[in-house]
C-alpha positions as CSV (number, residue, x, y, z in Angstrom):
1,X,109.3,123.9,104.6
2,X,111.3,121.4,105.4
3,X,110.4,118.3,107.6
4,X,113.0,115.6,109.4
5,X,111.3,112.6,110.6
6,X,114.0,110.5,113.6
7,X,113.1,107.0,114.1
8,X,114.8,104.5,116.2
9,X,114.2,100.2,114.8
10,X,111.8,98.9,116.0
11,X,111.8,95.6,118.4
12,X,114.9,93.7,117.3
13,X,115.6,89.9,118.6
14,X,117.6,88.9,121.6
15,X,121.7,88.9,121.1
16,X,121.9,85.1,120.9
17,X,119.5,85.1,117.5
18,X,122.4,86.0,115.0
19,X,126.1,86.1,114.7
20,X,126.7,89.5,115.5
21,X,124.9,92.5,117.0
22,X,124.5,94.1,113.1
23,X,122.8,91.0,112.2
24,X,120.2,90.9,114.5
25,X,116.1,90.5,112.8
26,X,113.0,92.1,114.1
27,X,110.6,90.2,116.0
28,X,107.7,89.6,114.9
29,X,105.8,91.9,117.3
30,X,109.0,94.5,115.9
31,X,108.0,94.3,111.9
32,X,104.2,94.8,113.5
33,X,105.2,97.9,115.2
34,X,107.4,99.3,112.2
35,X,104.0,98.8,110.0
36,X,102.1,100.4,113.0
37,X,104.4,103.7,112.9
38,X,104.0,103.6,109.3
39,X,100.6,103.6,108.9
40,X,100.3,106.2,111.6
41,X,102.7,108.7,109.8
42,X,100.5,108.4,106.7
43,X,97.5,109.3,108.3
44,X,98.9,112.2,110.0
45,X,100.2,113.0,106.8
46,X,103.9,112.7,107.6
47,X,104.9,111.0,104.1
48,X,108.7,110.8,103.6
49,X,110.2,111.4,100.1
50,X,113.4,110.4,100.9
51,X,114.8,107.8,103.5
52,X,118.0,107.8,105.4
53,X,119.2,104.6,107.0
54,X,121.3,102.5,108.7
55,X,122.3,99.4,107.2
56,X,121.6,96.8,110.1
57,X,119.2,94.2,109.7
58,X,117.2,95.6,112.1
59,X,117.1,98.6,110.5
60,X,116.4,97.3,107.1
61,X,113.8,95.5,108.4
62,X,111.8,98.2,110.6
63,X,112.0,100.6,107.4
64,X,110.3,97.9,105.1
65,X,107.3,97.4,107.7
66,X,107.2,101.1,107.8
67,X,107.1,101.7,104.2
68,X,104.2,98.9,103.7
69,X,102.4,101.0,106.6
70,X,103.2,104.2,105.2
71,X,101.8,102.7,101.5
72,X,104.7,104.1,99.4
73,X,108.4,103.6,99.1
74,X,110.5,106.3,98.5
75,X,114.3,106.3,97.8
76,X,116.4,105.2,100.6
77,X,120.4,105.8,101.2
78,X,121.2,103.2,103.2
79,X,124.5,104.3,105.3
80,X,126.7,102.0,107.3
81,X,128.2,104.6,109.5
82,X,124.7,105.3,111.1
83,X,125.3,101.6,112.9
84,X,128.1,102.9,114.9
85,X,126.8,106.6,114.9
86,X,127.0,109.3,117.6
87,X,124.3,112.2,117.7
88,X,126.8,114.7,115.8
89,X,127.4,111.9,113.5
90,X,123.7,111.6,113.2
91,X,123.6,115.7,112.8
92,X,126.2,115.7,110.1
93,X,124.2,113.2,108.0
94,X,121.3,114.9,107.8
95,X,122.4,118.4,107.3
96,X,123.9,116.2,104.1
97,X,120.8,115.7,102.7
98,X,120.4,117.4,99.2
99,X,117.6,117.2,96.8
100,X,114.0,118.3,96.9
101,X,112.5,115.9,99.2
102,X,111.0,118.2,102.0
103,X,110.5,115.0,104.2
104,X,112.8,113.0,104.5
105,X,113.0,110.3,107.6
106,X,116.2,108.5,109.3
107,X,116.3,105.5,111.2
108,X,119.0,104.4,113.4
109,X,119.9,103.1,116.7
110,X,119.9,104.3,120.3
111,X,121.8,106.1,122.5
112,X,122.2,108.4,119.0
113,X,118.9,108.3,117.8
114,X,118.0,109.9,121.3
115,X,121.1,112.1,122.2
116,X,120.3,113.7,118.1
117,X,116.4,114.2,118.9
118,X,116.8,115.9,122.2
119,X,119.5,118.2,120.3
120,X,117.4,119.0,117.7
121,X,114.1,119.7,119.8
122,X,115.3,123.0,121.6
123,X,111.9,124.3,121.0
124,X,108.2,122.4,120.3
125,X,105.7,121.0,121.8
126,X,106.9,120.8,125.7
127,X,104.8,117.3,126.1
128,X,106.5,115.5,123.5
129,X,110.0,117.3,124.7
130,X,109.3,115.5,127.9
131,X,108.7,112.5,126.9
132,X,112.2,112.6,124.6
133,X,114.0,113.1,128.1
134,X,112.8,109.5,128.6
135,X,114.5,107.7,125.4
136,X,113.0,106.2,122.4
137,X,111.9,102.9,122.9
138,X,111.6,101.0,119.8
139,X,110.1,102.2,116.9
140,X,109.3,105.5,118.0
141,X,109.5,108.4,115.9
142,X,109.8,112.3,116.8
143,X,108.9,114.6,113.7
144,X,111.0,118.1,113.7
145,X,109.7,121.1,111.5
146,X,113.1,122.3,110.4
147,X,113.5,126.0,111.3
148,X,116.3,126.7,108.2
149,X,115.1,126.1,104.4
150,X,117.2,123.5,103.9
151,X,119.1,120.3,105.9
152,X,121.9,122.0,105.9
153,X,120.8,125.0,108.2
154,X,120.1,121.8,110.7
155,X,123.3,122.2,112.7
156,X,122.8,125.9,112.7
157,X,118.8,126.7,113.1
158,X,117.8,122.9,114.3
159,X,113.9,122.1,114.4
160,X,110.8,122.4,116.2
161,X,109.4,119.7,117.7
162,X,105.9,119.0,116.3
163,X,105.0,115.2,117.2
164,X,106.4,112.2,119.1
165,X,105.0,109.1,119.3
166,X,106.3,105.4,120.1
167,X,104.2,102.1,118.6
168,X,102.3,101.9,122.1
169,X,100.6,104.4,121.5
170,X,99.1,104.0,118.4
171,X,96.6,101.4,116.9
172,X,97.1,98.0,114.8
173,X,97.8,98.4,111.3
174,X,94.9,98.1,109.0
């Protein structure tokens, strides 16, 4: 059974902060919500074995909070094209995943991040489906149970829609 976790950066500093948009850091209230998501996925028991990433600061950033919160780092890819990518883009990449991580989270940027989870969550938990109509917001996370056996039946089969949750609405990190 195969899991994809989709997780837009968390909280990222104003566009005046660095020299260009790719280059932009987490807040600080951004690498607390990163831990936040984190350490919620580990308690629900959504442990990634693989990561899939962009390679903005940003993104760098929220995926190192998450992995302190989380308590373990797996391997990561970390993929430039995910900075400029569309929600096929997004697609494509993941249904490139190979190996035997059965979870495996990306984190990227909006619009994409968005237009790829509503794709994906044709079927699932109607709640959470709502909610997706209304964008991530920073680090927020949607977890897909993928209906094919591996991430290459994503384009095909897609996933079901099993949790969604944005750092408001979980606790501070222990």
């Amino acid at each position: 059974m195969k899991r994809l976790i989709v997780m837009r950066h968390a909280t990222a500093a104003g566009g005046l902060t660095a020299p260009s948009d790719f280059d932009r850091p987490l807040t600080p209230e951004g690498h607390r919500e990163a831990e936040r998501v984190g350490a919620w996925l580990g308690e629900r028991g959504y442990v990634p074995e693989f990561a899939l990433c962009s390679t903005a600061l940003r993104v760098r950033e929220t995926w190192a909070a998450a992995a302190r919160g989380l308590g373990v780092s797996p391997p990561v890819r970390w993929d430039r094209a995910l900075y400029d990518a569309d929600a096929a883009d997004l697609m494509q990449e993941a249904s490139e995943i190979e190996g035997n991580a059965d979870t495996v989270i990306l984190i990227a940027h909006n619009p994409s991040v968005t237009h790829f989870g509503f794709a994906l969550a044709s079927r699932g938990d109607p709640e959470g489906r709502e909610r997706l109509r209304a964008g991530f917001r920073p680090a927020t996370v949607a977890v897909f149970q993928l209906a094919g056996e591996v991430f290459a039946d994503l384009p095909r089969h897609g996933g079901v829609l099993v949790d969604f949750v944005d750092a408001r609405d979980v606790g501070p990190a222990r």
